[in-house]
C-alpha positions in Angstrom: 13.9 8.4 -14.0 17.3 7.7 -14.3 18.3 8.8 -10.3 16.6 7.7 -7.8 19.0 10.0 -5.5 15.5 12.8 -5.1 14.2 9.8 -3.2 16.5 10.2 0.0 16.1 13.8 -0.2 13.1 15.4 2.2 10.0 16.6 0.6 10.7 15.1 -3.4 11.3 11.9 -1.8 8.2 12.2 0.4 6.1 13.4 -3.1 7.3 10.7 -4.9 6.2 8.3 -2.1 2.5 10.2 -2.4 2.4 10.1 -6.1 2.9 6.5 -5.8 0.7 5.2 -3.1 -2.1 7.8 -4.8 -1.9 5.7 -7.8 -4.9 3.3 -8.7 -6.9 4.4 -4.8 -9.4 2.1 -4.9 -11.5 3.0 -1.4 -12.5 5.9 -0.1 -11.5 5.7 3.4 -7.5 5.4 1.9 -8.3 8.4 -0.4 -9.1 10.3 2.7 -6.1 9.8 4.1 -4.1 10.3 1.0 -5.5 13.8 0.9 -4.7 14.6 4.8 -1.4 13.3 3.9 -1.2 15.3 1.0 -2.9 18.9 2.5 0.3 18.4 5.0 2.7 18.9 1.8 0.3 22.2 1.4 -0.6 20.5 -1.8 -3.2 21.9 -3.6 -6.6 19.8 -5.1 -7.4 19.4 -8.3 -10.8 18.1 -9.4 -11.5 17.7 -13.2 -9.3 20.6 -13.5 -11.2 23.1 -11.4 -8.4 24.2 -8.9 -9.1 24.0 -5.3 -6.2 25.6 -4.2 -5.1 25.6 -0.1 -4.9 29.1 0.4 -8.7 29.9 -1.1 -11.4 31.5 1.2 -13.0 29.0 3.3 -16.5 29.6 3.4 -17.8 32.0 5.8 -14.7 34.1 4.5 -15.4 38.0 3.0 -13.7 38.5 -0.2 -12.5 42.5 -1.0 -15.6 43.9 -2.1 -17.7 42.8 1.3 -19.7 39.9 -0.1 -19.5 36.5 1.5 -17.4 33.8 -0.3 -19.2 31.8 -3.4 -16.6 29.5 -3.3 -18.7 26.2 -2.1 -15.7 23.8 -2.9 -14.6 22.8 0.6 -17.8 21.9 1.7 -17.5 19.0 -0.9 -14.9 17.8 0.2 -15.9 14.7 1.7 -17.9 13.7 -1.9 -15.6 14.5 -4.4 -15.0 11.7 -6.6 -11.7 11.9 -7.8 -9.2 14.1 -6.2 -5.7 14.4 -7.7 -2.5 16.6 -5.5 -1.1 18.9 -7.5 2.4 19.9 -7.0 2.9 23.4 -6.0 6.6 23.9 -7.5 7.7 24.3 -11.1 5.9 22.4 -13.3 9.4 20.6 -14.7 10.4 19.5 -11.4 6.7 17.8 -10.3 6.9 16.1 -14.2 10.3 14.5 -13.1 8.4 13.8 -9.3 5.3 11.9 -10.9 8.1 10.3 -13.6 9.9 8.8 -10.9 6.7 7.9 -9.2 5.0 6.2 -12.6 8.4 4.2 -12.7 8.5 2.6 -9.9 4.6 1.6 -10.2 5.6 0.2 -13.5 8.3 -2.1 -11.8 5.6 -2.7 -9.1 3.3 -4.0 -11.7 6.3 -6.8 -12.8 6.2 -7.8 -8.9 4.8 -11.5 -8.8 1.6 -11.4 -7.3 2.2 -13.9 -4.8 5.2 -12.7 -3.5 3.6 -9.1 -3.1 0.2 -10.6 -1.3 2.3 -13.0 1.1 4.6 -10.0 2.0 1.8 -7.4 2.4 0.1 -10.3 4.9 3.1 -10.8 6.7 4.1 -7.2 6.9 0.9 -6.5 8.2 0.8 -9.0 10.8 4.2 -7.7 12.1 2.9 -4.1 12.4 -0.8 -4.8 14.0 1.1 -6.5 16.9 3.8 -3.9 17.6 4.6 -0.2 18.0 5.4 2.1 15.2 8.7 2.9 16.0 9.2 -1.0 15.1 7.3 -0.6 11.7 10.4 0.4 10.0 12.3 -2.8 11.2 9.8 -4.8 10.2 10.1 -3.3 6.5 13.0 -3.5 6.5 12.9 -7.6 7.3 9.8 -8.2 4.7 11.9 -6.2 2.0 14.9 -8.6 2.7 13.1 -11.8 2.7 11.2 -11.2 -0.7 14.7 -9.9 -2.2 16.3 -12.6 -0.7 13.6 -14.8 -2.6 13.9 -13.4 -5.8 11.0 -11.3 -7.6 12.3 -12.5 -11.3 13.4 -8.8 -11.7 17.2 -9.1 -11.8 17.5 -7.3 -15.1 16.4 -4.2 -13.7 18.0 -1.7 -11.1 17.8 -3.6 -7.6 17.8 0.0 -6.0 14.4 0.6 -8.1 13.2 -3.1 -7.0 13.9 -2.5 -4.0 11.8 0.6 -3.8 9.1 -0.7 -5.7 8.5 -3.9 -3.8 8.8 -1.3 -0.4 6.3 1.4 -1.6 3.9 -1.5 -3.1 4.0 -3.3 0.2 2.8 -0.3 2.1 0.2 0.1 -0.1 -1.4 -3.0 0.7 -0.7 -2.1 4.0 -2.4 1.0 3.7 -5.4 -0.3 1.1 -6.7 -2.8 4.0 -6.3 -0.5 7.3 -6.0 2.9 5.7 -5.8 4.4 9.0 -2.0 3.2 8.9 -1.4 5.1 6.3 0.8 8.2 8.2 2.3 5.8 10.8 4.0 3.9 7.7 4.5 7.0 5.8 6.7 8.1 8.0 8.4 4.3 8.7 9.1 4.5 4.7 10.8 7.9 5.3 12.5 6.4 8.2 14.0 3.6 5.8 14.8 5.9 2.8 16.7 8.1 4.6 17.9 6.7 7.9 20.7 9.1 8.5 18.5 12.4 8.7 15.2 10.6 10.7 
């Protein structure tokens, strides 16, 4: 937890982001896009453990031996209650990823309410009227204004306020008009890691 550096670099900071807009989904609609997201990582699913993995049969598929695939799973897709992205790297690696991840929401948690709600508003006003190569821009602004403000966390890391407040504004972004959800992904990338985007 102690570097935020994975953050700025490619796909861990882009699984950290996921791990921590995945937290707490509360609509189904965002948890669909989540999973889109998420399948583009070639993630696999999880659901109470049974392992849907990517790379299975779909159905229709003939296995080996000549018989057509039992494997029913995708076609539940869209019901599934609870669907968790498992990361498909070394298992010490995705524990630091979701450490990271649990971090930040914990800082995101300390966020005054207020603050968060007024700056989700306002950052989502900003975006409905303008295109998404702007979005980052106007993340960028929201971010500053609030830490301009002060959130009451000075005795933490600003670097981890700073992504904190970030990721938990796009994820009231995201809860309300889910369909935003990869447009702003890729704004947040865009402000990580400016240099590479």
């Amino acid at each position: 937890m102690e570097d935020l550096g994975n953050l700025s670099t490619g796909q861990n900071g882009a699984l950290v982001i996921l791990a921590f807009l995945q937290a707490d989904c509360r609509t189904s609609e965002y948890g669909k896009e989540l999973l889109s997201l998420g399948e583009d990582f070639n993630l696999t699913r999880d659901v109470h453990s049974s392992g849907f993995r990517r790379d299975v049969l779909e159905d229709g598929d003939l296995e080996t031996d000549g018989h057509v695939s039992s494997c029913i799973t995708p076609a539940f897709r869209d019901i599934q209650p609870s669907v968790e992205l498992q990361w498909p790297r070394n298992h010490a690696e995705a524990a630091d990823l979701q450490q990271i991840a649990e971090g930040l929401r914990e800082i995101a948690d300390q966020l005054e309410h207020n603050v968060v709600a007024e700056a989700t508003r306002n950052l989502s006003r900003n975006i409905s009227t303008s295109p998404s190569e702007q979005w980052k821009d106007h993340l960028t602004c929201e971010v500053d204004r609030v830490m301009r403000r002060g959130v009451g966390l000075e005795h933490l890391p600003q670097e981890r306020v700073i992504v904190a407040l970030t990721l938990t504004l796009v994820k009231g972004v995201c809860e309300q008009t889910p369909r935003l959800l990869r447009n702003l992904f890729d704004a947040v990338l865009r402000y990580f890691n400016p240099v590479t985007l």
